[in-house]
Steps between C-alpha positions, in 0.01 A plus 500: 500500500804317644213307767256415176775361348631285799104405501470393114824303594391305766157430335700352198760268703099397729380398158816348403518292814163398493514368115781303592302308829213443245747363255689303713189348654369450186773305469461327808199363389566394147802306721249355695235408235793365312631273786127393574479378105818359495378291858224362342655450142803296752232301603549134398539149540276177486198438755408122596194413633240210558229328665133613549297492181262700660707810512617447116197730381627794694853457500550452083334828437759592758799376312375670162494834667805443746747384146290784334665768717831348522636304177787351636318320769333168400235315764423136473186419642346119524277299702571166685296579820537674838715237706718449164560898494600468847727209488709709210520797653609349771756292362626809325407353119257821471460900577112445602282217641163606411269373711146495634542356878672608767871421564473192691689350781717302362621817263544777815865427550594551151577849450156552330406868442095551479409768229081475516392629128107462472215310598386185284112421552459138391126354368366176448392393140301250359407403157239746314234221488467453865195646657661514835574882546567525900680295735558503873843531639379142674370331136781643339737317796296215479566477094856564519584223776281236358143476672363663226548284152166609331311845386192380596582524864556898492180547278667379128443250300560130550855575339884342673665840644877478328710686702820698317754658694859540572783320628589566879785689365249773455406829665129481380477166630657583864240802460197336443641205790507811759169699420280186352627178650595668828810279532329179365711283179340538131394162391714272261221463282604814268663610190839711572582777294803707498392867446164697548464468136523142504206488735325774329524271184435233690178594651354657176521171263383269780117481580475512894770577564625756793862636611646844574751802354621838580163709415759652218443207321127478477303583166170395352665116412394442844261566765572641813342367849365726757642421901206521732269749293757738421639544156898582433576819484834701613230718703385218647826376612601842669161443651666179671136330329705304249755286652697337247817754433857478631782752525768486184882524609803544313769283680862636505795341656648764706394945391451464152789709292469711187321357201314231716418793775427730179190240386387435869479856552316563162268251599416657840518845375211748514462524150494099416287464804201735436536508119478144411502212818100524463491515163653172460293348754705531831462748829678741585645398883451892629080431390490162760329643801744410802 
């Protein structure tokens, strides 16, 4: 009797022991929830950044979300073009230099921290009414530098070709330099625009008329040019059989720090990346074959 008892004894202090380890760990991680909440409710500050007007279609969906999730953070976004992104991040005026190229010479010695977000896929428009629906990389050079002033020569009508384009501030422009041109110098016969919206406009109000934007920008205002054959799509970039596209960076002076890290990391984050970089017309960099 004396040895049941010792037994009912020792079974009640076990279950005693063992209710306060679940309680305590319960408590451990309501602790840990709580500190994880209070992280990410701590979360704030003001993100700056600029430049590329080709990455503004992914990156303002971005911000939504990003200022969504944490209301005390606030993320400016605007435009300006690559090199201007650069040159502020750089100079330390902003968080982020968006931009489409990459960093140049001139910027390697500047503390410069490389965060590569997406790839942009750039096409060249025209105006609806053109008949012209393919180019080759060589007419399209041709075109673009000059030797070409006239539809009729790449199968059109006996209509002026107006070029509209950007300023050489502009990652779309030092784009469409490396993989059209192939180094050569845009003629001076052109109208500049400041944005890829600018040239979309651009291109859609002016009968034969040609430039280029961030595929992003694209719609049914404007028609879209063929390279070669071969239509734009993201599977045929991956391919490597469309070759207008260029890798999209997030410039930081020096290892980005807490709400500007926060964004970048959003941004390049599994669930951003697979969710919703297609969907607004980018590529995700882990689908680029190496």
């Amino acid at each position: 009797m004396l040895f049941s008892g010792k037994k009912k004894l020792l079974a009640l202090l076990g279950t005693m022991v063992l209710g306060t380890m679940l309680l305590a760990g319960c408590g451990a991680d309501k602790a840990a929830s709580g500190s994880g909440d209070k992280a990410a409710s701590a979360l704030e500050g003001k993100v700056t950044a600029s430049g590329s007007t080709a990455l503004l279609p992914m990156l303002k969906p971005a911000q939504e979300a990003f200022e969504k999730a944490h209301d005390k953070v606030t993320v400016n976004i605007a435009g300006g073009g690559s090199f201007t992104g650069m040159n502020q991040v750089a100079e330390g005026a902003i968080d982020i230099g968006d931009s489409d190229v990459d960093l140049p010479d001139q910027y390697k010695d500047k503390g410069l921290v490389d965060h590569k977000v997406a790839v942009a896929p750039f096409v060249l428009i025209t105006n609806t009414e053109n008949k012209v629906a393919n180019l080759t990389i060589q007419q399209a050079s041709d075109i673009f530098t000059g030797k070409i002033t006239n539809w009729k020569d790449v199968g059109g009508d006996d209509q002026p070709i107006t070029i509209i384009h950007r300023a050489k501030s502009s990652g779309s422009r030092a784009i469409i330099t490396a993989t059209i041109l192939k180094g050569q110098e845009f003629t001076d016969n052109a109208s500049i625009q400041d944005s890829n919206g600018a040239v979309l406009k651009g291109v859609a109000t002016t009968p034969g008329a040609i430039g280029y934007v961030d595929a992003a920008y694209a719609d049914k205002s404007v028609k879209t040019f063929s390279l070669d054959g071969v239509a734009y799509s993201a599977q045929a970039v991956i391919d490597g059989k469309y070759p207008i596209f260029g890798y999209e960076h997030m410039y930081t002076k020096g290892e980005p720090k807490d709400a500007v890290k926060a964004f970048i990391d959003y941004v390049m984050g599994d669930e951003f990346q697979n969710s919703q970089v297609e969907k607004l017309g980018f590529i995700p960099i882990s689908k680029m074959k190496k």
